[in-house]
N, C-alpha and C positions, 0 to 999 in steps of 0.2 A: 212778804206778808201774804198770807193766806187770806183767800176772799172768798167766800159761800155766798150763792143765792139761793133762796129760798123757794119754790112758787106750785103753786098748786091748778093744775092746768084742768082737772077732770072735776064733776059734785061727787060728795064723798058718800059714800052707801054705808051706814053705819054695817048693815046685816051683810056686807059681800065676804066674809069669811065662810060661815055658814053656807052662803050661798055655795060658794063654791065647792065644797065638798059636799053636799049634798047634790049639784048638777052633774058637775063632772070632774070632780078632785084633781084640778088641773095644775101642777105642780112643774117648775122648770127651774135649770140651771142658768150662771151668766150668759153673757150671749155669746162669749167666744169658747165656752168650753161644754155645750151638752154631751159630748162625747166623754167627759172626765166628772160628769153628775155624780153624786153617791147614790148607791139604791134603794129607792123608795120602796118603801117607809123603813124599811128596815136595813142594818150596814151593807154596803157593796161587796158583794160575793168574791172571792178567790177565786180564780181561775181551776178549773180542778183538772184532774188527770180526764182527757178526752177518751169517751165511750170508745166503747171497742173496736175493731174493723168492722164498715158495714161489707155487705157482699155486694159487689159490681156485677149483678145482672140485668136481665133486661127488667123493664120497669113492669111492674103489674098494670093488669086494666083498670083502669078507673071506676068508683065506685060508683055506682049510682046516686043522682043530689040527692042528698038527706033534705027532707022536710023541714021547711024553716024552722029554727025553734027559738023559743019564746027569752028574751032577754036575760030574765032571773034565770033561768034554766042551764044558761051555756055555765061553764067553768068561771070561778071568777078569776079577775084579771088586779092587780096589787093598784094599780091607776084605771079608771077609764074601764067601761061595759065587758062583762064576760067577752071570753069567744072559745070558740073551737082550737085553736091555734095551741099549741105547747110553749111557742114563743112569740111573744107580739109587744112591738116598738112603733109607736108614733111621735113623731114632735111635729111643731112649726118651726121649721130654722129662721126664721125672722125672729121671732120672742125667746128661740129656746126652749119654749114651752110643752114639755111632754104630755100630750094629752091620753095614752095608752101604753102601760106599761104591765106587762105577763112575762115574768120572769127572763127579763130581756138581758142579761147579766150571765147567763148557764150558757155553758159549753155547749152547739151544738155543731153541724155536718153543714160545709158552707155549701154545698152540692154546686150549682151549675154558679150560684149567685158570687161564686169566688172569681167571676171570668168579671165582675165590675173593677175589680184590684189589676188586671191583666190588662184590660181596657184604659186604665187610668194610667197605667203607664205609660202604654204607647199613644194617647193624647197627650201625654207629657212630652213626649220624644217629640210628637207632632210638633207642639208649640214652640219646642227648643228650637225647632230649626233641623233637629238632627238626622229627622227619615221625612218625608214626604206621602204625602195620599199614593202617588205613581209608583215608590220606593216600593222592590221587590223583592221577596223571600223565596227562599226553595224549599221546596216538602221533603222531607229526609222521611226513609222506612218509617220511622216510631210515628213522627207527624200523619203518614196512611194512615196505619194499621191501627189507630184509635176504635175504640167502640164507643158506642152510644151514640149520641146526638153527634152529628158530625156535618160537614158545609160538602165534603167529597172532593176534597182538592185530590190530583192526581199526584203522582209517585214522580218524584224528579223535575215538577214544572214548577214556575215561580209568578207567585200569587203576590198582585197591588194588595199593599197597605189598605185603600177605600175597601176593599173584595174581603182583607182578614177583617175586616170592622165591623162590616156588615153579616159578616159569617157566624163571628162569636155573639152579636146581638140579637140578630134577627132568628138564627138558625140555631144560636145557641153550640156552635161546633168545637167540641172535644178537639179535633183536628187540626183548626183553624188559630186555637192557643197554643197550641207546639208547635207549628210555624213561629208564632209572634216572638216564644219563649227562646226559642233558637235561633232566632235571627237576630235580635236584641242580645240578648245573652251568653250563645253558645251551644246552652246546654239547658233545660228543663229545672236542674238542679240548682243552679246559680239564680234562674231568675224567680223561684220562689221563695230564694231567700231575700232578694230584693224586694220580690213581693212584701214579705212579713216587714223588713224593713220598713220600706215607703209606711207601710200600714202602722207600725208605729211613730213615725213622723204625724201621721194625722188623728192621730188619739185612738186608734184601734188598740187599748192594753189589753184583748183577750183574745187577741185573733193569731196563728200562725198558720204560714201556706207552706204547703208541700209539692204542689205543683200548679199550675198553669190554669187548667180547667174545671177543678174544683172533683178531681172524679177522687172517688173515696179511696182514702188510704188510712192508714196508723198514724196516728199524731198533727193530725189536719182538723182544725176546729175552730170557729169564729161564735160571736154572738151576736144577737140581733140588731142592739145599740152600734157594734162597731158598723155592722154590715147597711146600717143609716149614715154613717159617718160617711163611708166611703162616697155612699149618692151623696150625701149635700155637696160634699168637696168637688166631683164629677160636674154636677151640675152647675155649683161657683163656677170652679178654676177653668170649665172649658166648657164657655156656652156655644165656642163657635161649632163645636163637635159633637155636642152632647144628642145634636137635632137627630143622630142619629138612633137615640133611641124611643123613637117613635115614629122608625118604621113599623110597617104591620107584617110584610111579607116579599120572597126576595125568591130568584131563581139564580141558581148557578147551578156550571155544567149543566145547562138543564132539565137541572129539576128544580122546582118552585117549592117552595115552606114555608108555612104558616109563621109569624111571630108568638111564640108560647104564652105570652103576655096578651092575657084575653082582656083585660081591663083597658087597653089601649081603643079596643071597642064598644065597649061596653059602660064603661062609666070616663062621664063627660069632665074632660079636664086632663086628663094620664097622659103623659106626654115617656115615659118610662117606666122601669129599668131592666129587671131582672127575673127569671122564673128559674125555679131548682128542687130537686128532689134525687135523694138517696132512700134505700128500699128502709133503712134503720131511723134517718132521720124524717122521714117524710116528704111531706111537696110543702116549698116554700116560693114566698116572692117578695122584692125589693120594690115598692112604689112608688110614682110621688106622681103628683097632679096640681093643676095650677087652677085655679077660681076667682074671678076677678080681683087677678092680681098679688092672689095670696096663694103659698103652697103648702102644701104638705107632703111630708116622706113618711113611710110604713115600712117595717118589714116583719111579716108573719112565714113563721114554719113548724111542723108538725102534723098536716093538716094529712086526710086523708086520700084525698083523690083530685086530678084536676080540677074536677068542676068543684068539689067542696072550695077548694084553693081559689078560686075564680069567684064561686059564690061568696063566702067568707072577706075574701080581701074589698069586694067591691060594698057590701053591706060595712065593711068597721069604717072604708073611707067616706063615705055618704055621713054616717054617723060624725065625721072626726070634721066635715064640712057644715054641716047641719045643727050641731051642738054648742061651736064655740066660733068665734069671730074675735078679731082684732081691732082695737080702738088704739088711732093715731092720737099719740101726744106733741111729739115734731112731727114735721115733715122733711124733706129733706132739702138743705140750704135754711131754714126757719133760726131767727135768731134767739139764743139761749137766754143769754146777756150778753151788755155792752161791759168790757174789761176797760180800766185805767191804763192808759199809755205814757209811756215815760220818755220824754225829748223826743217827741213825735209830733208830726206836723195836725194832729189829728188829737184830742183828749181822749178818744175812746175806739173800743173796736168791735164791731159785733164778733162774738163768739155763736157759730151756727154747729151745726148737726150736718153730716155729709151724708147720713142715709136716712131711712126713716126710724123715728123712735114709737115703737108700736107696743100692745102689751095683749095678753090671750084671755080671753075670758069667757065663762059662757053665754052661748046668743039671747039678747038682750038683755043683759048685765054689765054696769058700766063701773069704772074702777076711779079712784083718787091717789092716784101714787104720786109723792112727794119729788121735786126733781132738785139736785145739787149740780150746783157749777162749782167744781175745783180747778182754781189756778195757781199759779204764782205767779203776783201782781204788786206792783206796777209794770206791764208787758211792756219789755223795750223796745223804739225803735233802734230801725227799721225792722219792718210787719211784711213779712211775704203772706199776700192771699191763700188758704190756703193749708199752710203753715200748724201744723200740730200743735196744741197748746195746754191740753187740759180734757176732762172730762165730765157729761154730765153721768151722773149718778143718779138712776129711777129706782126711788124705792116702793116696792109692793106694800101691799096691804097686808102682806104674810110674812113682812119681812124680807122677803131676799130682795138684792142689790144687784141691777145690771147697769154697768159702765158702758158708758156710749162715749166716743173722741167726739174731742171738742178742736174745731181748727176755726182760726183768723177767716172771719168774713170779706175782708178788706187789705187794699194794700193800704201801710202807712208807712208815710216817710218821714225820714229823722227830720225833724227842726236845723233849721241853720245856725251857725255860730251864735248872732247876736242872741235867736233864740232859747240854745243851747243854756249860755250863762244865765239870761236871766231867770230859765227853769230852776238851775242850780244855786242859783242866790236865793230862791223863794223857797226850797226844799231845806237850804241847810240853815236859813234865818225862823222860818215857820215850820218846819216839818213837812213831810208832806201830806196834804189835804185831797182827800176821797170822797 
């Protein structure tokens, strides 16, 4: 028997429709797939044949900051306030909820930000058990003879895992990912196919790597949405690790380097990820930041110069903290409903929420979304704590539906024999009664 509850946890705003597109046309997918959203407002792009080769030279000087300018003014953006950016992706990974979206769906040059995919793997190795923080690689000729940003590992010496971690974060080193690639791997060429792999495991459908470090080549292209995918996952699957992206600055061999990621100082909360630029694709970066309690991931690229990049990302996060806030419906352990139990020492079982159930909206604007408990009930015992059961379903005010699991609040144990029959005699003389 299928059982629905019903219940209305929030007061309902007749005008938050309206509301909402007019503040901040704040639009999201389920909770477990904004990486597989369609694109807004209009159908989700094809992957198209990746721009040309850029050229691998040294980077230009940075421009001088452009003069703030005035909101209408910037380029508009398909979700969420203009900006400078050619590409720009925000969501909240708690709600799902995209709150800026600029053509975040286009092919573009993953630049330095493809070393989060790199990273994520050897956090995975980490975790497996399979290499170690102390586990040490050797620099092969190609691993030197890198150009660009590089950590300066030497020729023939063999570099701790902690040292490559901090080298391709902190330091951002070209160098320091062909160690990783080759000691994992082999060879450069194997592990960015793993790369692209893994990355379709986690819902990156537009992304393919071609090597290591993200330095440009022919047929090497991600998009912005995926390049958020990769940080949320980063940030989930490996909080013991992740702290290391919000170092600021590292010396090896000594010499000391700046962490690129100027938002780390500059705007309160940045605990990460990533900074990149190719001369065709621009300066981009991977963010996220934490504010009591709540985060947000960014990733904007196209932009024209450091400081524009700096400036730019630190103004749309402020905005993306400033604009919209989240209102708890559950909390986490909060009982949904109590489920019917069937030859159970117990009639009933709370059904709870294991995380929080939250929704995005903008700041001071409160929502009424309808919540559904689906199970199938009468739940037998014996009830492990716990125990997966069903889902609540939150419905918006715009319609979309995000499923949250629903598990057994409680243990319950089965009824004893005598108990047993007499349930069964009352069930198949009267039916059974809910």
């Amino acid at each position: 028997m299928l059982v629905s509850w019903l219940t209305d946890r929030l007061r309902p705003v007749a005008a938050l429709l309206s509301t909402l597109l007019a503040a901040a046309v704040l639009a999201g997918p389920s909770l477990d797939a904004f990486a597989q959203q369609a694109d807004p407002p209009a159908k989700r792009q094809t992957p198209q044949k990746p721009p040309a080769k850029p050229r691998a030279t040294t980077a230009p000087k940075p421009a001088a900051t452009p003069p703030a300018a005035k909101a209408e003014a910037l380029p508009p953006s398909q979700i969420g306030i203009g900006t400078l950016a050619r590409q720009a992706f925000m969501v909240d990974p708690q709600t799902s909820t995209v709150l800026l979206f600029k053509d975040a769906d286009k092919p573009m040059h993953p630049s330095s930000m493809a070393k989060m995919m790199t990273i994520y793997i050897l956090f995975e190795e980490l975790a497996a058990g399979r290499v170690k923080l102390d586990t040490r690689f050797r620099v092969s000729e190609r691993a030197r003879n890198m150009g660009g940003s590089r950590m300066f590992v030497e020729l023939g010496s063999e570099v701790a895992v902690e040292d490559l971690i901090k080298g391709m974060i902190v330091l951002s080193g070209n160098d320091a990912c062909v160690v990783v690639a080759e000691g994992l791997a082999g060879n450069e060429d194997s592990f960015a196919e793993r790369m692209t792999k893994k990355g379709r495991e986690l819902g990156m459908t537009g992304t393919v790597f071609k090597n290591a470090s993200g330095w440009p080549v022919d047929g090497q292209w991600t998009t912005a949405r995926d390049l958020a995918v990769v940080a949320w996952r980063t940030i989930e699957d490996f909080p013991k690790y992740y702290r290391y992206y919000s170092e600021t600055n590292w010396t090896y061999n000594n010499i000391k380097q700046d962490n690129r990621n100027r938002l780390l100082k500059i705007t309160a909360g940045t605990d990460g990820l990533k900074t990149g630029h190719t001369e065709e694709g621009g300066f981009g970066q991977a963010t996220s930041a934490v504010r009591d309690g709540r985060r947000l991931i960014m990733v904007v690229n196209g932009l024209g110069s450091m400081a524009e990049r700096a400036q730019e990302s630190a103004r749309l996060m402020e905005w993306g903290f400033r604009e919209s806030a989240n209102t708890t419906v559950f909390r986490a352990g909060d009982t949904v409903v109590e489920a019917p139990v069937w030859l159970g020492a117990q009639d009933k079982v709370p059904l709870v929420v294991a995380h929080p159930v939250q929704i995005t909206a903008p700041t001071g604007q409160s929502v009424s979304p309808r919540v559904v408990a689906r199970f199938d009930g009468p739940l037998a015992a014996p009830i492990v704590k716990g125990t997966k059961v069903g889902s609540a379903v939150v419905t918006l005010p715009d319609g979309r539906e995000i499923d949250y699991p629903l598990e057994a609040g409680a243990d319950v144990a089965r009824r004893g024999v005598v108990g047993r029959v007499a349930a069964m005699i009352q069930h198949y003389l009267f039916g059974w009664l809910s």
